[in-house]
C-alpha positions as CSV (number, residue, x, y, z in Angstrom):
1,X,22.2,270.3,81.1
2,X,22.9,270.4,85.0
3,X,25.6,268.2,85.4
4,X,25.5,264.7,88.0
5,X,27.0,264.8,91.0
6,X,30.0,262.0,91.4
7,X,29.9,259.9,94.8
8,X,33.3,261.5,95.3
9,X,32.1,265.1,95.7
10,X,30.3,264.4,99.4
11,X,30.8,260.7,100.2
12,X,34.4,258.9,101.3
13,X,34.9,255.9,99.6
14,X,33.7,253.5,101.8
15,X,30.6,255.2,101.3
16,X,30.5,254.2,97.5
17,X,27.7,251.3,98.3
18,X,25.8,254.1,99.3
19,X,26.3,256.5,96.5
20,X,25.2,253.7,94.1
21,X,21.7,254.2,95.0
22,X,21.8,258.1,93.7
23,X,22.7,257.5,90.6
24,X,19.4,256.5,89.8
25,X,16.3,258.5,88.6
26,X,13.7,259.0,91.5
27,X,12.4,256.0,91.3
28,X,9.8,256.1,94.5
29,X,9.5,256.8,98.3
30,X,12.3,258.5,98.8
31,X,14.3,258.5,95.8
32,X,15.7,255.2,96.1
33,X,15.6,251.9,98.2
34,X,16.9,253.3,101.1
35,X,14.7,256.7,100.8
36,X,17.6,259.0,101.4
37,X,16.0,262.0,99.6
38,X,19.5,262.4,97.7
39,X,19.0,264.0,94.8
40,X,22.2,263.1,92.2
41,X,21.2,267.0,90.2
42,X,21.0,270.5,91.5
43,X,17.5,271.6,91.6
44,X,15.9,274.7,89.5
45,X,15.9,278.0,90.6
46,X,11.9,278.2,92.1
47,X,10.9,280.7,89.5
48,X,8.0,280.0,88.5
49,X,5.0,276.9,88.3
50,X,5.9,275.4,84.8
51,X,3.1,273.3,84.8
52,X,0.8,271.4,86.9
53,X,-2.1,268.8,86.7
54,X,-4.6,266.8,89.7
55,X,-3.7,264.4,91.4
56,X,-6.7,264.1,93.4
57,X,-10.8,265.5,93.2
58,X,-10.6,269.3,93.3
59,X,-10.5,270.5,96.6
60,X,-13.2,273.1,96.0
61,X,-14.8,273.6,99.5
62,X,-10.9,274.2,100.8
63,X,-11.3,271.3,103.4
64,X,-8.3,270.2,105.9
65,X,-7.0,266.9,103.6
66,X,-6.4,263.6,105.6
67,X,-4.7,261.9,103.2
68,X,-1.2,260.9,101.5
69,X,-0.2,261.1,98.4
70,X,2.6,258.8,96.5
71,X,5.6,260.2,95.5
72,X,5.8,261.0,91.8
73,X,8.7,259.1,89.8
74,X,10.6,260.5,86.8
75,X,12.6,258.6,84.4
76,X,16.0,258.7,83.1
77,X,14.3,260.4,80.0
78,X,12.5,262.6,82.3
79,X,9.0,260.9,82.1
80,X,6.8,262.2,85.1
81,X,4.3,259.6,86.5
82,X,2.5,259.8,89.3
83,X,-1.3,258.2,90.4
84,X,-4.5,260.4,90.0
85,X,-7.3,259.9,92.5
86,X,-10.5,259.8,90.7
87,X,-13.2,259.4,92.9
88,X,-13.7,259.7,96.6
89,X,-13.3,256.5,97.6
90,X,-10.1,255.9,96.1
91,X,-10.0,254.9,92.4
92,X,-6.9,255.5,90.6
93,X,-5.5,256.1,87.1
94,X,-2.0,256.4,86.7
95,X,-0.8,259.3,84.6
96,X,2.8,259.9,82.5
97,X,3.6,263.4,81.7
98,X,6.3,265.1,79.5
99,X,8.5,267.1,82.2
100,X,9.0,270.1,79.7
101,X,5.5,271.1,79.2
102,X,3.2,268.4,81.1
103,X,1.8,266.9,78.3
104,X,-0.2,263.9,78.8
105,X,2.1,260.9,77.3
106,X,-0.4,257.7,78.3
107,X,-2.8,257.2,81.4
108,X,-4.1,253.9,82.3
109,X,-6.4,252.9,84.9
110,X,-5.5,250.6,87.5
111,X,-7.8,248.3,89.5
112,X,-6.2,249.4,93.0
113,X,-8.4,249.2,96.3
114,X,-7.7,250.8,98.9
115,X,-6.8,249.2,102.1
116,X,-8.9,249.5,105.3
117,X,-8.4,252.5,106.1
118,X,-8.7,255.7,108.6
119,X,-6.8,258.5,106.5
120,X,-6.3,257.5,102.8
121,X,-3.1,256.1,102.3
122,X,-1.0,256.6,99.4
123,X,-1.0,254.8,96.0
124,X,2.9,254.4,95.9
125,X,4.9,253.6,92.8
126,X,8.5,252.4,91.7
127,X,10.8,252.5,89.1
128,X,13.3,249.4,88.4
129,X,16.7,249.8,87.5
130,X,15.4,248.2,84.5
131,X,12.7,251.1,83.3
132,X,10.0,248.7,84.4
133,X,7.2,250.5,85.8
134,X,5.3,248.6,89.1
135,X,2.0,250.1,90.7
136,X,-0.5,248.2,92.6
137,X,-3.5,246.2,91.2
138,X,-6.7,244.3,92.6
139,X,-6.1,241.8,95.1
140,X,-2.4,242.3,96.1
141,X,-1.2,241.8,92.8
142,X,0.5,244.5,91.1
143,X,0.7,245.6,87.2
144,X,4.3,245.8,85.3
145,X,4.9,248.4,82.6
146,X,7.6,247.8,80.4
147,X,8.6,251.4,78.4
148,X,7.1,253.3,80.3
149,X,8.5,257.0,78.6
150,X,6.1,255.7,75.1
151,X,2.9,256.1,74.8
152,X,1.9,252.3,73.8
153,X,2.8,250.1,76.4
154,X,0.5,247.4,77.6
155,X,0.9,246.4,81.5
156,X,0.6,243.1,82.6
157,X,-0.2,241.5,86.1
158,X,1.9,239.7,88.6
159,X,0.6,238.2,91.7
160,X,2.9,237.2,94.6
161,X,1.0,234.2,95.3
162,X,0.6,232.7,91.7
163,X,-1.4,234.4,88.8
164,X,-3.1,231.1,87.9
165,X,-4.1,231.3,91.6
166,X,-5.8,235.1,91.5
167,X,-7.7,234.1,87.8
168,X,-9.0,231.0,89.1
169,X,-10.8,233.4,92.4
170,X,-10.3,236.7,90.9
171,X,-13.7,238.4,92.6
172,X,-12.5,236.7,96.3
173,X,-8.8,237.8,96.0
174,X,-10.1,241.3,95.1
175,X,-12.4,241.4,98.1
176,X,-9.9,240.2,100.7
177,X,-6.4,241.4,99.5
178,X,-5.1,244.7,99.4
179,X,-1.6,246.3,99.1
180,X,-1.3,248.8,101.7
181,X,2.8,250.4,101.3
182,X,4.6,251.4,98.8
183,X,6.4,249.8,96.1
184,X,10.1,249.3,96.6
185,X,12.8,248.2,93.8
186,X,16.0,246.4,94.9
187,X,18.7,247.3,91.8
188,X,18.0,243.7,90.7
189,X,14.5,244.6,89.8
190,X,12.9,242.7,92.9
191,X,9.6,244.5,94.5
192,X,9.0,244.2,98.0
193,X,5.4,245.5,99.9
194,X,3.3,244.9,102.3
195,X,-0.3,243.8,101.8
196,X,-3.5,243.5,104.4
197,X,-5.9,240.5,104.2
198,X,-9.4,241.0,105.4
199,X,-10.9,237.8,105.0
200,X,-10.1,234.0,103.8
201,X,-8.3,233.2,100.3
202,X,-7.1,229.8,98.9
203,X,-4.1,229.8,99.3
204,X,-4.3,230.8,102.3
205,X,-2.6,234.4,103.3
206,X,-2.3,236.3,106.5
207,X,-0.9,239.7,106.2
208,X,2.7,240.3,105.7
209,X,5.4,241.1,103.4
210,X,5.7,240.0,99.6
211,X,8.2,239.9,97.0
212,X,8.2,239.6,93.0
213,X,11.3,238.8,91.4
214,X,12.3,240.1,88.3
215,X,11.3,237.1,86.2
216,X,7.7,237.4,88.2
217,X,7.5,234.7,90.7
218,X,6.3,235.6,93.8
219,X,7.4,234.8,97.6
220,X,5.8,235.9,100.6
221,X,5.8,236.1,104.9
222,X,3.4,237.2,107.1
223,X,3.3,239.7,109.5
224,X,3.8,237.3,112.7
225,X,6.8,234.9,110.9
226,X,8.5,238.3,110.0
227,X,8.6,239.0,113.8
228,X,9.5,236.0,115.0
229,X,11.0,235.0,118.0
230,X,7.2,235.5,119.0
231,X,6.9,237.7,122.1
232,X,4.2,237.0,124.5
233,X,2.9,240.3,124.7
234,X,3.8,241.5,121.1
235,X,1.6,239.3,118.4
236,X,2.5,241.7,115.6
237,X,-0.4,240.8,112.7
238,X,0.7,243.3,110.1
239,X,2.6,245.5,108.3
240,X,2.1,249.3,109.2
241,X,0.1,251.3,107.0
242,X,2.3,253.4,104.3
243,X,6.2,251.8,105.7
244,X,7.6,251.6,102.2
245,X,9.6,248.6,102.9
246,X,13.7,249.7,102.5
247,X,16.7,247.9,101.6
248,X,20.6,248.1,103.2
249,X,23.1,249.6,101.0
250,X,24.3,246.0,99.6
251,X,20.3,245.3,98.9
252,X,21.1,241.8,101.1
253,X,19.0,242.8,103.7
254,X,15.0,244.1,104.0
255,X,13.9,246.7,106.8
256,X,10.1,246.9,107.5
257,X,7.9,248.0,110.3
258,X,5.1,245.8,111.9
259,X,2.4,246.4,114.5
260,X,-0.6,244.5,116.7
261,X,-2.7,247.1,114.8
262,X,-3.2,250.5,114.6
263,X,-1.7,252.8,117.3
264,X,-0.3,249.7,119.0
265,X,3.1,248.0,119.8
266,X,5.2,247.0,116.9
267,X,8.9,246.2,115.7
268,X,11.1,246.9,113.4
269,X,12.3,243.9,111.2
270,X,15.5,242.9,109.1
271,X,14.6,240.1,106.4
272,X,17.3,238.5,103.8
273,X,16.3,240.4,100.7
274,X,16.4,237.2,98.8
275,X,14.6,234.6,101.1
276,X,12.4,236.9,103.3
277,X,14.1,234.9,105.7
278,X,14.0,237.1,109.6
279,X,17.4,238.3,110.5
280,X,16.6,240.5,113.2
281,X,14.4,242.2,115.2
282,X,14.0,245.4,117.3
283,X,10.7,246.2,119.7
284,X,10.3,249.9,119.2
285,X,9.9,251.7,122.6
286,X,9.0,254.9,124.0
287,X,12.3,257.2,124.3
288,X,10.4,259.2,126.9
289,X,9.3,256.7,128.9
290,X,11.9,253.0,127.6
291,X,9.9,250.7,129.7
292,X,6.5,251.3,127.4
293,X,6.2,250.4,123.7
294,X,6.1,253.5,121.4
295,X,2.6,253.5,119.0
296,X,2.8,252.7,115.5
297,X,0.0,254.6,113.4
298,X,-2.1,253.4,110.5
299,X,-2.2,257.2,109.9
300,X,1.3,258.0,109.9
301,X,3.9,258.1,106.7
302,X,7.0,256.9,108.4
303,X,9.8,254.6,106.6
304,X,12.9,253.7,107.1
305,X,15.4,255.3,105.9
306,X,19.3,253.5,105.5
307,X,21.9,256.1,106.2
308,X,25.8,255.9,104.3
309,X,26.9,253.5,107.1
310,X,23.9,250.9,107.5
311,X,22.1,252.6,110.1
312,X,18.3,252.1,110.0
313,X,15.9,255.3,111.4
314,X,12.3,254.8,112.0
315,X,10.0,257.2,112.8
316,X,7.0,255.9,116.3
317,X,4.3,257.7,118.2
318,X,4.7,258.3,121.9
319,X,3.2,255.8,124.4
320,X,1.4,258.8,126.3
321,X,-0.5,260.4,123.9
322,X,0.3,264.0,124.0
323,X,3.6,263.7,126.1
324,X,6.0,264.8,123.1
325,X,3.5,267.0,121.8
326,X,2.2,264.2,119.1
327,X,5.7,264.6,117.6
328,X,6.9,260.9,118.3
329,X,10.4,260.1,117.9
330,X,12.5,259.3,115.3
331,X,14.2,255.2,116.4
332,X,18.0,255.0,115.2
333,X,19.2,251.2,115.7
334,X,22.7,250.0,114.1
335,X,21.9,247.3,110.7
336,X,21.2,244.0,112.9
337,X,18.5,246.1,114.4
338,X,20.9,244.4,118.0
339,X,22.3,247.7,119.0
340,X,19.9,251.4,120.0
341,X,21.5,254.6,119.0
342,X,20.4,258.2,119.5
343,X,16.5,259.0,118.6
344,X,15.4,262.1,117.3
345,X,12.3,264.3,118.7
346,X,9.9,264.2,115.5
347,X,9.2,261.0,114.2
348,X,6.1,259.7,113.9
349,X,4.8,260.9,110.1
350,X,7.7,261.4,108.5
351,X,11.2,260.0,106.7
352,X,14.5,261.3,107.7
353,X,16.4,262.5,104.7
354,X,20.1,261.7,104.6
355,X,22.3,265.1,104.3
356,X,26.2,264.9,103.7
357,X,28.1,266.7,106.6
358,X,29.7,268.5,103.9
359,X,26.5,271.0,102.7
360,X,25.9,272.3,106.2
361,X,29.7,274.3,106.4
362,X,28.9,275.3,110.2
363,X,29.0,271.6,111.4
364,X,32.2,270.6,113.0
365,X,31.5,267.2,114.3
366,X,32.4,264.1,113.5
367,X,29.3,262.3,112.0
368,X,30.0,261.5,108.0
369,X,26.3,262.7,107.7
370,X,23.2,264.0,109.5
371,X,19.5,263.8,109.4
372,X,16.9,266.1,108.0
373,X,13.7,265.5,110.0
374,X,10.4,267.2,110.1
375,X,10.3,269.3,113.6
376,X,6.8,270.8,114.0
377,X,5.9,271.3,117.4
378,X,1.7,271.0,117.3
379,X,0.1,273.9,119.6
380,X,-3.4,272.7,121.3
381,X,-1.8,269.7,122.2
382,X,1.0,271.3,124.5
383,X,3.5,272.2,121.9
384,X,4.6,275.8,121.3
385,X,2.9,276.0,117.9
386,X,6.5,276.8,116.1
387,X,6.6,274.5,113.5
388,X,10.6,273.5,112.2
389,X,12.6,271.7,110.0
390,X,15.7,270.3,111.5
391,X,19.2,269.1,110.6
392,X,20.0,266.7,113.5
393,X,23.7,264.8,114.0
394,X,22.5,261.4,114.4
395,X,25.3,260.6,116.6
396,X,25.6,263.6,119.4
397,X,23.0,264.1,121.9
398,X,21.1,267.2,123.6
399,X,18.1,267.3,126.1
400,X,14.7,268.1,124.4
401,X,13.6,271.3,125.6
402,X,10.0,270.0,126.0
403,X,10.4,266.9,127.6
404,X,13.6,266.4,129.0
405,X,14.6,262.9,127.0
406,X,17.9,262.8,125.5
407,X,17.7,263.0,122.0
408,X,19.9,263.8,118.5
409,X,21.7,266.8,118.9
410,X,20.3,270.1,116.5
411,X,22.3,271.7,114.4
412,X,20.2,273.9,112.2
413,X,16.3,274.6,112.6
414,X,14.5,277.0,110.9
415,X,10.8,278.0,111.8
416,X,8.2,278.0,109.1
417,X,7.0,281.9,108.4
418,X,3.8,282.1,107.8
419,X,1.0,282.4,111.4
420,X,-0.9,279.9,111.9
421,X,-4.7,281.4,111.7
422,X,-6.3,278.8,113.9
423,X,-3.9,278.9,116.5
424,X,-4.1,282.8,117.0
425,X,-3.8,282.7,121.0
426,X,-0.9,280.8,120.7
427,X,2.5,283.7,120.2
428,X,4.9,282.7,117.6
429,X,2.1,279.9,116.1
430,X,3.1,278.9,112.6
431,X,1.5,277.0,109.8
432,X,2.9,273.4,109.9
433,X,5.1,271.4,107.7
434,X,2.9,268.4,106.5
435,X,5.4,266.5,104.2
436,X,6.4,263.3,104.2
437,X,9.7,263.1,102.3
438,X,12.3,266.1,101.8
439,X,14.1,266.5,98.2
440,X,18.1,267.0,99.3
441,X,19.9,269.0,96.6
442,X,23.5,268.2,97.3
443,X,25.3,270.7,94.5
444,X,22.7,273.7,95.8
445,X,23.1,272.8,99.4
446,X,20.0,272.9,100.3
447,X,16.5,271.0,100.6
448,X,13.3,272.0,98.6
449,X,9.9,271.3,100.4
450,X,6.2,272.3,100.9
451,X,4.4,274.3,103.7
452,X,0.4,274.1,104.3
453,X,0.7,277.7,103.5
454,X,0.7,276.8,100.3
455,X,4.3,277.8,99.4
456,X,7.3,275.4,98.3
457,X,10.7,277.2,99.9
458,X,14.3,276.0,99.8
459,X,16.6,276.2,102.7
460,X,19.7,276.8,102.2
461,X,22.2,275.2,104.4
462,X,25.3,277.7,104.4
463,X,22.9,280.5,105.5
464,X,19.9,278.4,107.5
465,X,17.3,281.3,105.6
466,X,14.7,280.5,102.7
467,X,17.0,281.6,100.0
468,X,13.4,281.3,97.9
469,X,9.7,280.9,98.6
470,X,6.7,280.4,95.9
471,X,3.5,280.6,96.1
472,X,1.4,277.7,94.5
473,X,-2.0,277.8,96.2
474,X,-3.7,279.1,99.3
475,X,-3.3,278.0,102.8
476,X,-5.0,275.3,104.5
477,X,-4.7,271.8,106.3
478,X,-2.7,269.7,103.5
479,X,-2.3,266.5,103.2
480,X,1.3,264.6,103.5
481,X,3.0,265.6,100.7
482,X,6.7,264.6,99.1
483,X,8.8,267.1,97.0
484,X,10.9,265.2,94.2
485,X,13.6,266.6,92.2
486,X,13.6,265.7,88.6
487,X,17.0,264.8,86.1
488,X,16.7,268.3,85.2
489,X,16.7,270.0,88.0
490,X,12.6,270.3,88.2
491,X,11.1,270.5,91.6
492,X,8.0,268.6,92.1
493,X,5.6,269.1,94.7
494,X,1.9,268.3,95.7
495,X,-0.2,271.2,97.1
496,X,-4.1,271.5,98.0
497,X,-4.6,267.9,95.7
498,X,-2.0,269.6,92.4
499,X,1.3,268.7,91.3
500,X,3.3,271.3,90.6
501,X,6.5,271.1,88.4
502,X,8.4,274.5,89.4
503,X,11.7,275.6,87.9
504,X,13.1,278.4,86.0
């Protein structure tokens, strides 16, 4: 049995809010409701692929995959379940698996359409604190699994705006509403996502935000209340594509991302958990360039992520395409969303993992924790083609080497190894790092995650080296990927459409 790791062992007590959230299984985007990427066990040794099954079409012809898949979610009694693309335009089933072996434990097909979309999105899942099982259904609603380790469970249906409302104009609801985030439990048992409406409904919904309780009623706000006080030239109209909605440490308070629409202005917003009620607001800029808005993509994978102390990070797309390099930048704002702090370089498709100062032994500064951000640096669009991972102090600064802005300070980076066939004429070119969340292993010191050359590595922090490296498919362009670390220790990863469950 690999033992749990106590609060105490990398957190100070007034921390302990924070630490609440890891004792929990990995319940969805992230690991927890404010996606740290904290895992509370050691991970396996990366031996060997234990098992693996689809989650997607086979990827016979080998082609680049624009896509993003949900993060798995394992139980307390280390149930796997995850969403299986069946088709090309996006059906799902929703598949449990034994973690020793893989066995198939129950499957159920779900009613889920896809938003509007440009690159598919993901199908995203939670976990309560309850065992419940939520995954998205026709029409915005969503379907609630009770028991979700046995094999007889019957889901029902919950709909934010009424049920009696969605049976009495099922075939119009399903045309015009579609969840397009995450799901995302508060410890209560409350869901939060975001949904798109294409066309008119009775009631009538614009897109926004919803919220089931517990006991199943429903509450919602739409894109352009959440961002209220209106701004003239920002008339925000939805909620970005894949921004898993997060909660504050308490669970009081709701962070989400809204736009104008794809690639345009947005903001990030703070709602009361309870009410949906706005609390605050902050217009997400350039860092490059402050007096122009920063883009938020429909294509991206950023979240926020809530670090220890309340901070929120949120990850935006330059305003001059190309000027970071298509990196974006990584927004840090204090929990009213009132006061900017430090950005990172690499933002734009991707969620900062939280790391404890205390697994990186060369850091000497004073920040309680740092950041684990994606770093790639995209050759053919000015960038040097060396692809990183980063450990970034969220509260020190440095200038960025490529453009000059003053960004979070690095502390470790580490290159990916394998050249980058495509960008041969470019020295030092690397394959990239297309993930979208990190597994942190805080008793290992180190993070476990996925390359597109087909290899799942961990870093270790004491030494800044892969310690290990596997191979689980061949290279090519992969799709945005999360690695998840089981109650026993079992690293999951997606690679070329498969999840793989790697240990010893």
């Amino acid at each position: 049995m690999v033992p749990l790791l106590g609060a105490a062992a990398f957190l100070s007590a007034g921390d302990f809010c924070a630490a609440q959230s890891i004792a929990l299984p990995w319940s969805g985007h992230g690991h927890d409701a404010q996606h740290t990427g904290l895992s509370p066990v050691a991970a396996q040794p990366l031996n060997r692929i234990r098992w693996q099954a689809p989650v997607d079409l086979p990827n016979t012809a080998n082609v680049t995959l624009y896509i993003h898949y949900g993060t798995p979610v394992v139980t307390r009694q280390n149930t796997v379940i995850f969403p299986r693309k069946t088709s090309a335009s996006g059906d799902f089933v929703i598949e449990a698996r034994a973690a020793g072996d893989g066995a198939l434990v129950w499957n159920q097909a779900t009613d889920y359409v896809l938003p509007v979309h440009g690159w598919t999105p993901s199908c995203g899942l939670t976990l309560t604190p309850k065992n419940r099982l939520a995954y998205p259904g026709a029409g915005g609603t969503v379907w609630l699994r009770d028991a979700p380790d046995a094999a007889g469970g019957t889901p029902v249906r919950a709909a934010f705006f009424g049920l009696a409302e969605y049976e009495a104009d099922t075939a119009n609801f399903n045309a015009n509403v579609r969840i397009n985030t995450p799901i995302t439990s508060d410890r209560y048992g409350n869901i939060f996502f975001g949904f798109q409406v294409i066309g008119t409904t009775t009631p009538a919904l614009q897109s926004g935000l919803a919220r089931i309780a517990e006991d199943g009623t429903g509450t919602w706000i739409s894109a352009s209340a959440a961002g209220a006080p209106a701004e003239p030239d920002l008339a925000v109209s939805q909620v970005v594509m894949n921004c898993a909605p997060a909660l504050s440490n308490d669970h009081r308070t709701l962070y989400v991302a809204l736009s104008v629409g794809n690639a345009q202005a947005g903001c990030l917003v703070a709602l009361d958990s309870r009410t949906l009620a706005p609390l605050g607001k902050a217009r997400l800029k350039d860092v490059l360039n402050p007096a122009s808005d920063a883009r938020l993509m429909d294509d991206g994978t950023a979240t926020p992520t809530v670090g220890p102390d309340g901070d929120v990070y949120f990850g935006v797309f330059e305003n001059s395409w190309g000027a970071n390099h298509y990196r974006g930048w990584l927004r840090h704002f204090d929990a009213t969303l009132a006061q900017s702090k430090p950005a990172g370089a690499f933002g734009w498709d991707h969620t900062a993992s939280i790391v404890p100062a205390a697994l990186v032994a060369s850091y000497h500064g004073v920040s309680p924790y740092l950041l684990l951000s994606k770093y790639n640096d995209y050759a053919g669009i000015g960038g040097s083609g060396v692809n990183k991972v980063a450990i970034l102090d969220p509260n020190a600064t440095m200038t960025d080497a490529a453009t000059g802005a003053t960004v979070m300070k690095e502390i470790l980076t580490i290159a990916g190894v394998t050249p980058d066939d495509e960008y041969q004429n470019v020295p030092g070119a690397v394959r990239e790092w297309c993930i979208n969340t990190v597994a942190i292993d805080p008793i290992g010191k180190c993070a476990c995650l996925h390359s597109e050359d087909g290899k799942v590595y961990r870093w270790d922090f004491a030494t800044n080296t892969f310690t290990q490296v596997l191979t689980l498919t061949g290279q090519l362009g992969e799709a945005y990927t999360p690695s998840v670390i089981g109650p026993d220790g079992t690293v999951y990863v997606i690679a070329n459409s498969i999840l793989f469950a790697v240990g010893q």
